[in-house]
MITI-148790 format. One record per residue (C-alpha): residue number from 0; residue in three letters; x, y, z. Coordinates in steps of 0.5 Angstrom, whole numbers, plus 500, padded with zeros to 3 digits. Layout:
% residues N
+-----+-----+-----+-----+-----+
:   n : res :  px :  py :  pz :
+-----+-----+-----+-----+-----+
: NUM : ALA :   X :   Y :   Z :
...
+-----+-----+-----+-----+-----+
This chain:
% residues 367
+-----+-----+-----+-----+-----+
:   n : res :  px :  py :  pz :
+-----+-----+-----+-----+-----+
:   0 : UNK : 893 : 504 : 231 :
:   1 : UNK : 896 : 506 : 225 :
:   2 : UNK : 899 : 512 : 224 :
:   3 : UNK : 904 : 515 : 217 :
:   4 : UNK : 902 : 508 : 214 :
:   5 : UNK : 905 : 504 : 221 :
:   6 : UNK : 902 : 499 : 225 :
:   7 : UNK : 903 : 499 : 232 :
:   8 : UNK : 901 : 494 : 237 :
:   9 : UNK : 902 : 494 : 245 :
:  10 : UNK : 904 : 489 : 248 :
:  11 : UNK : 905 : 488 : 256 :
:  12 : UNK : 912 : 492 : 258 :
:  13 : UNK : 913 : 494 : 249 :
:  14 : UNK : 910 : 495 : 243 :
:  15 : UNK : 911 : 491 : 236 :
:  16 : UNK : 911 : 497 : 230 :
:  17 : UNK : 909 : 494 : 223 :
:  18 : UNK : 910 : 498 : 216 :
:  19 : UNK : 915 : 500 : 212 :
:  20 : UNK : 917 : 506 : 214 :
:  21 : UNK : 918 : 504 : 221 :
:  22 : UNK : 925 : 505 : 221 :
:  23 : UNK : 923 : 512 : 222 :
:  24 : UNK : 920 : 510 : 230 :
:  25 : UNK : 926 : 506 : 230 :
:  26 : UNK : 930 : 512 : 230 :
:  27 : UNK : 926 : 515 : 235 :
:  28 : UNK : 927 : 510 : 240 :
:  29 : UNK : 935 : 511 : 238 :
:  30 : UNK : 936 : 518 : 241 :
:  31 : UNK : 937 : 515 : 248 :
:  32 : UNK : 942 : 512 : 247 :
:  33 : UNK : 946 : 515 : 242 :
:  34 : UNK : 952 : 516 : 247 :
:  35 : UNK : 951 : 509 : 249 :
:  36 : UNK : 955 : 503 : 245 :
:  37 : UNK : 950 : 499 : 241 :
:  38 : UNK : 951 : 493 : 238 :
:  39 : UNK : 947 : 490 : 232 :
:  40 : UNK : 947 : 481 : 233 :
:  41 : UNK : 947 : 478 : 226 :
:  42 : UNK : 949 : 471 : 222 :
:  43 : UNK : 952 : 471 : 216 :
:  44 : UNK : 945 : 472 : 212 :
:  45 : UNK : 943 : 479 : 215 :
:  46 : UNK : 950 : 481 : 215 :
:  47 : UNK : 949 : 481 : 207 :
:  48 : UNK : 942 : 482 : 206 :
:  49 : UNK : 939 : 486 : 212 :
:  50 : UNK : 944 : 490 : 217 :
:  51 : UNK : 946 : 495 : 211 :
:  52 : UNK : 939 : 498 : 210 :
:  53 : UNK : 938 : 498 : 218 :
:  54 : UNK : 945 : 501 : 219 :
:  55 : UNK : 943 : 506 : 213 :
:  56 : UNK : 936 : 508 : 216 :
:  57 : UNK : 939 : 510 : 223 :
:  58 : UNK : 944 : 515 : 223 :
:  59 : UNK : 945 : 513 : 230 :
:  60 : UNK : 948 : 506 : 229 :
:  61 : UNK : 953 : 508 : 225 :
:  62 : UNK : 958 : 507 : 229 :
:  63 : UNK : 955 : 501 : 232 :
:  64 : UNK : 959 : 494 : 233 :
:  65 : UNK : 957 : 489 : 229 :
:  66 : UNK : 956 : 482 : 232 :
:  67 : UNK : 956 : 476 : 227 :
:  68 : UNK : 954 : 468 : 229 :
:  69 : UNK : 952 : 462 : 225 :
:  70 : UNK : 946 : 461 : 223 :
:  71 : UNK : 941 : 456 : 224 :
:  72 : UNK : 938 : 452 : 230 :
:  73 : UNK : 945 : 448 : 231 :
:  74 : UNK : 948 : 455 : 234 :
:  75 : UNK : 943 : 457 : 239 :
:  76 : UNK : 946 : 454 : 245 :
:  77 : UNK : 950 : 456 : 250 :
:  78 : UNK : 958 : 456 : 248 :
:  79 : UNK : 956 : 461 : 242 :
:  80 : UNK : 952 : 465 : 248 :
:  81 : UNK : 960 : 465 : 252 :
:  82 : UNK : 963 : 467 : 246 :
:  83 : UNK : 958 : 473 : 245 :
:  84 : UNK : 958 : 476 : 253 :
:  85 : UNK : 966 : 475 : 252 :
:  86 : UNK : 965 : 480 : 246 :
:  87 : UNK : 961 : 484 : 250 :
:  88 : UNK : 966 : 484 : 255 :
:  89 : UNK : 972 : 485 : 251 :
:  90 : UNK : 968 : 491 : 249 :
:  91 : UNK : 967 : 494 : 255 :
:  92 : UNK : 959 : 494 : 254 :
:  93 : UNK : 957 : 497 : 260 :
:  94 : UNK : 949 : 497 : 264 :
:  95 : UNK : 947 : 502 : 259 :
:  96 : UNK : 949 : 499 : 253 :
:  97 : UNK : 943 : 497 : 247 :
:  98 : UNK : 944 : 489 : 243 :
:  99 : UNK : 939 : 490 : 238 :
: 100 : UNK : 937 : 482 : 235 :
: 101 : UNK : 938 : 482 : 228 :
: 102 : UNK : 935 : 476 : 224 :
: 103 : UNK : 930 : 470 : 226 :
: 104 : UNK : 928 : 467 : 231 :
: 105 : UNK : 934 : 464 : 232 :
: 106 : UNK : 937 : 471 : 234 :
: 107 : UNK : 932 : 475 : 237 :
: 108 : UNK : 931 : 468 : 242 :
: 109 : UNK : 938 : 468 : 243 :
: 110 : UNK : 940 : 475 : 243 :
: 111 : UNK : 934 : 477 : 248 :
: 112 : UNK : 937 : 471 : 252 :
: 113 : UNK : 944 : 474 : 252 :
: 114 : UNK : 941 : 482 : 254 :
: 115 : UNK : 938 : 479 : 259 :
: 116 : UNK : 944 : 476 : 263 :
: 117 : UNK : 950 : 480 : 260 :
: 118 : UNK : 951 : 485 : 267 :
: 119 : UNK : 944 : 483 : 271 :
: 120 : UNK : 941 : 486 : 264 :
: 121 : UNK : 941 : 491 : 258 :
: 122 : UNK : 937 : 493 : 254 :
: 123 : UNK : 934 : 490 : 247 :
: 124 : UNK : 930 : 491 : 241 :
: 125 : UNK : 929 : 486 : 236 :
: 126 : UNK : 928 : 488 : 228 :
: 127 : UNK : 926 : 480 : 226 :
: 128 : UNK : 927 : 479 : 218 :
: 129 : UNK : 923 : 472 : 218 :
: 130 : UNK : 916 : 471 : 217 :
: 131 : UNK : 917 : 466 : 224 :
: 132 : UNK : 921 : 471 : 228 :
: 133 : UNK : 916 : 477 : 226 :
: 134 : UNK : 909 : 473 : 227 :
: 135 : UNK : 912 : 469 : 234 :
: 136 : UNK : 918 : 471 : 237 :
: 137 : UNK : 916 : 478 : 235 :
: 138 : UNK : 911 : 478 : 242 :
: 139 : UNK : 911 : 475 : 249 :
: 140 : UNK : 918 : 476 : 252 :
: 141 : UNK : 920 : 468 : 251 :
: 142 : UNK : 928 : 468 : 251 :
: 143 : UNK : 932 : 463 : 251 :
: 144 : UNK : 936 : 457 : 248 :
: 145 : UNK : 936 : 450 : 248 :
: 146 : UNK : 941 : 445 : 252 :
: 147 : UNK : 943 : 438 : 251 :
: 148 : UNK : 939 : 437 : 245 :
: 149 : UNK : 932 : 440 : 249 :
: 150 : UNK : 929 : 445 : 246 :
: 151 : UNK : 929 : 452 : 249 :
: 152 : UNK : 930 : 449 : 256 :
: 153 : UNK : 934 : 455 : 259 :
: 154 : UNK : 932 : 462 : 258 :
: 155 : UNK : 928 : 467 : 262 :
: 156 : UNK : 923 : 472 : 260 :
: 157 : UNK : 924 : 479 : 258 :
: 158 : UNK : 921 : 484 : 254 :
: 159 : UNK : 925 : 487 : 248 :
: 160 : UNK : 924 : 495 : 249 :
: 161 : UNK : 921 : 495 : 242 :
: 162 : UNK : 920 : 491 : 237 :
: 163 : UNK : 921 : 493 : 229 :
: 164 : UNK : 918 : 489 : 223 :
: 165 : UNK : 920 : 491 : 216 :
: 166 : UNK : 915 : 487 : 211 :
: 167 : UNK : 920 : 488 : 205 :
: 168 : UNK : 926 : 484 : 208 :
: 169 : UNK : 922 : 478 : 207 :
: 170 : UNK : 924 : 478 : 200 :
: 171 : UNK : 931 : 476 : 202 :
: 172 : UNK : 928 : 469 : 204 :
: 173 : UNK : 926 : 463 : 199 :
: 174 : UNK : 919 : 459 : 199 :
: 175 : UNK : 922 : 454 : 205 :
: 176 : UNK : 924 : 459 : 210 :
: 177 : UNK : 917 : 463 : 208 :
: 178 : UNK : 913 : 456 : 209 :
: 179 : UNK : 917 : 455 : 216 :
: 180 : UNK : 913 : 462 : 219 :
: 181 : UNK : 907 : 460 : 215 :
: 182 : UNK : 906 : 454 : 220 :
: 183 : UNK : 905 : 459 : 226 :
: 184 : UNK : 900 : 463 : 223 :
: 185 : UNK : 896 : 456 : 222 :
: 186 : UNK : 897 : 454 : 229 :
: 187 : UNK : 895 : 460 : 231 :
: 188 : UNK : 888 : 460 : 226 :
: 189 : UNK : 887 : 454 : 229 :
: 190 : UNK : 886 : 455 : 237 :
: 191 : UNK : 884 : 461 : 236 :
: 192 : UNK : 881 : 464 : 229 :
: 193 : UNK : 877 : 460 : 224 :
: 194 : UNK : 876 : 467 : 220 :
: 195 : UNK : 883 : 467 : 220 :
: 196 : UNK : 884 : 460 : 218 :
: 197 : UNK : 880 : 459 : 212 :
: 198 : UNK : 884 : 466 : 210 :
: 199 : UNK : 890 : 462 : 210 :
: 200 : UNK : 888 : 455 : 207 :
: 201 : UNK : 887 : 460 : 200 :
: 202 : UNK : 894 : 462 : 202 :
: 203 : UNK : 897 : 468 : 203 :
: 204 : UNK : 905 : 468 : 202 :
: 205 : UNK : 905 : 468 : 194 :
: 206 : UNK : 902 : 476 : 194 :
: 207 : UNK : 907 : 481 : 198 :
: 208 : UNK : 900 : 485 : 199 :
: 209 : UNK : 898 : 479 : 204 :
: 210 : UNK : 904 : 480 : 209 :
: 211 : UNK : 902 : 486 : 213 :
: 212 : UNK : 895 : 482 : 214 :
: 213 : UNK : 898 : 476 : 215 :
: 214 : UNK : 904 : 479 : 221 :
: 215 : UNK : 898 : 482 : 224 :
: 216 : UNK : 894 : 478 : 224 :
: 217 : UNK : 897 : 473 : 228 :
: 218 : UNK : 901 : 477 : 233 :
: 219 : UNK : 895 : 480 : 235 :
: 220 : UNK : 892 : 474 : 236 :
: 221 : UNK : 899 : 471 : 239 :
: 222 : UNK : 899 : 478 : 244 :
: 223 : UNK : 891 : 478 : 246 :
: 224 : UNK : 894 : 470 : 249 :
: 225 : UNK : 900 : 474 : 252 :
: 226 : UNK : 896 : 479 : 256 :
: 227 : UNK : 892 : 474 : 258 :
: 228 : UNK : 897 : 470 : 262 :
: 229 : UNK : 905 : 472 : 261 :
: 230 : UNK : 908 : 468 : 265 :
: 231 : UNK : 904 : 462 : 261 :
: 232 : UNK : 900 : 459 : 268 :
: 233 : UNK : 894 : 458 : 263 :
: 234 : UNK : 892 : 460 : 257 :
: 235 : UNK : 898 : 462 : 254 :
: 236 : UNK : 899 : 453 : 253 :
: 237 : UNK : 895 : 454 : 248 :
: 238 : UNK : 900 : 457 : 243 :
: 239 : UNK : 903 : 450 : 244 :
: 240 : UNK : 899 : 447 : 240 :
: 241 : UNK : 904 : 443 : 235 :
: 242 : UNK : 909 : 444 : 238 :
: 243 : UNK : 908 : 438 : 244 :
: 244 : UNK : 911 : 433 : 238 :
: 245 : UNK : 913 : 439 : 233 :
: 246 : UNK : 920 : 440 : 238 :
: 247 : UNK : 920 : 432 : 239 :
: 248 : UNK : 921 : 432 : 231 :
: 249 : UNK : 925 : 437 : 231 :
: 250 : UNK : 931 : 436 : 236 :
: 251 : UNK : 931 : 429 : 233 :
: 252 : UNK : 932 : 432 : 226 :
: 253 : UNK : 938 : 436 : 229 :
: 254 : UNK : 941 : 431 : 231 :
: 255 : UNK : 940 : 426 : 225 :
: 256 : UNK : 940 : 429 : 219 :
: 257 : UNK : 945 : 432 : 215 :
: 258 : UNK : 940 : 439 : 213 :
: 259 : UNK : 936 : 439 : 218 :
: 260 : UNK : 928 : 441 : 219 :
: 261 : UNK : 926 : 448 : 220 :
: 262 : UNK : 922 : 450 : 225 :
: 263 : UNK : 915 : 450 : 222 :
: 264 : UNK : 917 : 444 : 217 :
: 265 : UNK : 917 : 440 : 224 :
: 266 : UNK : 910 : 444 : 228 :
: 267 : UNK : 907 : 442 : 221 :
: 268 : UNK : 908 : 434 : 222 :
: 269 : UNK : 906 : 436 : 230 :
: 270 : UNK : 899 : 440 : 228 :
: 271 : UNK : 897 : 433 : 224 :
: 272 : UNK : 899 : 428 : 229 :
: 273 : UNK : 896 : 433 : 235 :
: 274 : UNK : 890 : 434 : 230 :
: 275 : UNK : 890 : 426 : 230 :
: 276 : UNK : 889 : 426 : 238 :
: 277 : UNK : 885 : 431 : 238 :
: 278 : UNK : 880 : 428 : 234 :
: 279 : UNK : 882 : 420 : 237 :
: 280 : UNK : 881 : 423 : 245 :
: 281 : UNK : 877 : 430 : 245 :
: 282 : UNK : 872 : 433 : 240 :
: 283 : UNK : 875 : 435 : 234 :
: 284 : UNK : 871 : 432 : 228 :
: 285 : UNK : 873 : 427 : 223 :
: 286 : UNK : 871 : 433 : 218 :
: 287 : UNK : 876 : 439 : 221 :
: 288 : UNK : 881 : 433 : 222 :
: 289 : UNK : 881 : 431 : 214 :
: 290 : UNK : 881 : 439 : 212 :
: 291 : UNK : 887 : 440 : 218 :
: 292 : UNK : 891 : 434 : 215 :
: 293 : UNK : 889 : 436 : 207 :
: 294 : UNK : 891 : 442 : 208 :
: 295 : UNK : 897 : 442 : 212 :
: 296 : UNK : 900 : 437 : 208 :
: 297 : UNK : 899 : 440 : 201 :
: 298 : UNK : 904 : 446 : 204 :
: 299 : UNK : 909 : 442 : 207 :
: 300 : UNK : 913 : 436 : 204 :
: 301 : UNK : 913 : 429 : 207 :
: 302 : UNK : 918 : 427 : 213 :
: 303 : UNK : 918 : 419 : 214 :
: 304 : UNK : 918 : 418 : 221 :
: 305 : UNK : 922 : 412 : 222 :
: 306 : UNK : 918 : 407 : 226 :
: 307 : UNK : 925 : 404 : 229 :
: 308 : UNK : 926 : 413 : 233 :
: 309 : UNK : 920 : 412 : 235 :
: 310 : UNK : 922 : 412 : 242 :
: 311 : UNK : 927 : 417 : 242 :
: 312 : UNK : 921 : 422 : 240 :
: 313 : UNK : 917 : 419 : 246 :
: 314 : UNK : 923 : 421 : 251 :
: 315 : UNK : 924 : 427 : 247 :
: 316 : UNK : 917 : 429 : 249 :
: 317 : UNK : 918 : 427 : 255 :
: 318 : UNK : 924 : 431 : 257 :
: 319 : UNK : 919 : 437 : 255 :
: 320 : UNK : 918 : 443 : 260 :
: 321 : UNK : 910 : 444 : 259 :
: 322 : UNK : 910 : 436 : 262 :
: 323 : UNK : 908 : 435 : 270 :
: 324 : UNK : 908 : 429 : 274 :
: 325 : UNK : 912 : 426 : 269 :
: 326 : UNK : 905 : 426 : 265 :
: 327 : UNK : 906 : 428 : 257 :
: 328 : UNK : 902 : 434 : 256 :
: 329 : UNK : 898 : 437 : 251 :
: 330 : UNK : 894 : 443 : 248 :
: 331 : UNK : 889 : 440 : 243 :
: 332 : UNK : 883 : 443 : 239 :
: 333 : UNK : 876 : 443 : 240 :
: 334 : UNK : 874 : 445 : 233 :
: 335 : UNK : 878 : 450 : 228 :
: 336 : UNK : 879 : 456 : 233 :
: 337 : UNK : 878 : 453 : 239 :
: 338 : UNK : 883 : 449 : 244 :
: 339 : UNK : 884 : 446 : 249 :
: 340 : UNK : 891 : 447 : 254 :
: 341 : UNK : 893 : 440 : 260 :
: 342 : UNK : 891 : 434 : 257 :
: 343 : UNK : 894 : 428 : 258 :
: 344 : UNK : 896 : 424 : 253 :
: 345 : UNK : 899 : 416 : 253 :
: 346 : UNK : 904 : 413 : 249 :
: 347 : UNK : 900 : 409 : 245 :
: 348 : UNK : 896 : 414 : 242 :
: 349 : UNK : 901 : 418 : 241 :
: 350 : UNK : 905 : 412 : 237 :
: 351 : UNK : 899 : 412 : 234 :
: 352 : UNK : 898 : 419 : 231 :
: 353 : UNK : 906 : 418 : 229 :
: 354 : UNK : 904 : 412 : 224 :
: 355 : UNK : 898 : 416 : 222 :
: 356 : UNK : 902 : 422 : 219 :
: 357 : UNK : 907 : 416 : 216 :
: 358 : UNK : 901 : 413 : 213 :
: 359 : UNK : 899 : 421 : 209 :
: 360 : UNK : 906 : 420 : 206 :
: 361 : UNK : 904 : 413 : 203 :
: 362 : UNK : 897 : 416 : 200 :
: 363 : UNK : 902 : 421 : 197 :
: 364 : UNK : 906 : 416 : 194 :
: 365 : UNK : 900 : 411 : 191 :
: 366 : UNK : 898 : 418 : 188 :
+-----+-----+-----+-----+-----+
């Protein structure tokens, strides 16, 4: 449904509103809790680029608390999720209080999380500022953060009270951030919409134009799978395409190198190498595995994987919560837009797709 140029899509429990007047629903859905405490959660990057158009178009939130953290991955973990409970208790935030997340998906995960916990639950809304938070964490009521290097292992799902996307504020991001969401609509053409995907091979980032399109895009897909199976028992696996390797890649990285991978950068080197198993175990074409890889591969620049960590990936991968029966698992395609969830997937097949994406790093460099 659109209505004054806004987008509004409903999800279970909330609704995710688009456009670039959606400060003005926002403000409607400020009105309760204009004698409550609100609280905006930011980093260092919305604090400067984004929260004084928020607070500037929400005459409720001008006397709102400001709550600052770190950017980056890095800080998602619980030490900084105890220094923000203790904020809100010093502020004596009660059961009424508002937290509105914003930023990226580092924020909205974690921020959601702290909500969700603070006092058995208070309310929140998330305003994501990045192409990944507004195409991902924006549906489905995953919060979370990670622990002892595994990726969102501790967490709860909650539904924000209302979700607000605002296209502009990604012309606060560089091409790197920008490409880190694209990946996540890739994924989602990929186990669910061919149409989508040959829209997103042509690229759909350099025209602001496009962004709308793009956001709805996949969070219609993201919250039609979501509906479907909220609790993820089934269906919602799909949305783990890339990711069964990706957050290996990643968690490794954090640990390893001095400017870590972005999300989507590491669900990219997971999208190729899963591609590889898909068509090595199940039916994907060597024809879609060649457009999958060409295409991935010209957005996103090479990562070597160190044959010598390879090991180090495999307990990662192990250490994922979707595995059962101590069974590495998988989502993988069938076709472009057609996947498949709980297949199993052993350790040599796996190495061999890691040395597959390294051997695309060494046709790179011949050319």
């Amino acid at each position: 449904m659109s209505v004054n140029n806004i987008i509004s899509i409903k999800t279970k429990t909330s609704e995710v509103f688009v456009g670039d007047e959606v400060f003005s629903v926002l403000n409607e859905y400020l009105r309760p809790y204009r004698n409550k405490k609100i609280f905006v959660l930011v980093d260092e990057n919305t604090l400067k680029h984004c929260v004084t158009e928020l607070i500037t178009q929400n005459e409720i939130l001008h006397n709102a608390e400001i709550l600052e953290i770190d950017s980056g991955e890095e800080n998602k973990t619980l030490d900084v999720c105890y220094q923000l409970w203790k904020t809100l208790a010093d502020y004596k935030a009660d059961r009424h209080s508002l937290l509105i997340n914003l930023g990226g998906g580092v924020i909205t995960d974690m921020g959601g999380f702290i909500a969700s916990t603070y006092k058995r639950g208070i309310d929140f809304i998330n305003v994501p500022t990045t192409l990944l938070s507004q195409i991902d964490a924006s549906v489905g009521g995953k919060t979370g953060v990670d622990f002892e290097g595994l990726k969102n292992i501790i967490g709860v799902f909650n539904e924000a009270k209302g979700v607000f996307i605002y296209p502009n504020f990604l012309k606060t991001l560089d091409k790197r951030q920008m490409l880190s969401g694209y990946a996540e609509a890739l994924k989602h053409a990929l186990i669910k919409d061919a149409s989508y995907w040959k829209m997103l091979k042509k690229g759909m980032l350099s025209d602001d134009k496009n962004w709308v399109k793009l956001i709805t895009s996949s969070i219609k897909i993201k919250n039609e799978i979501v509906l479907n199976d909220p609790l993820e028992m089934g269906e919602r696996k799909l949305l783990n395409f890339g990711h069964t390797i990706g957050h290996a890649v990643e968690s490794y990285s954090l640990e390893n190198d001095k400017i870590p991978l972005c999300h989507g950068e590491a669900i990219a080197i997971g999208m190729i190498c899963e591609s590889y198993i898909s068509n090595k175990q199940h039916e994907l074409s060597d024809g879609n595995l060649a457009t999958i890889t060409s295409t991935i591969a010209d957005f996103y620049k090479s990562y070597p994987l160190n044959e010598s960590d390879f090991h180090m990936l495999i307990e990662l991968m192990k250490n994922d919560k979707k595995n059962e029966k101590n069974e590495i698992i998988f989502t993988l395609l069938v076709d472009i837009g057609d996947a498949t969830i709980n297949q199993e997937v052993n350790v040599d097949l796996i190495l061999e797709s890691l040395n597959y994406y390294n051997s695309l790093i060494g046709d790179k460099v011949k050319n």
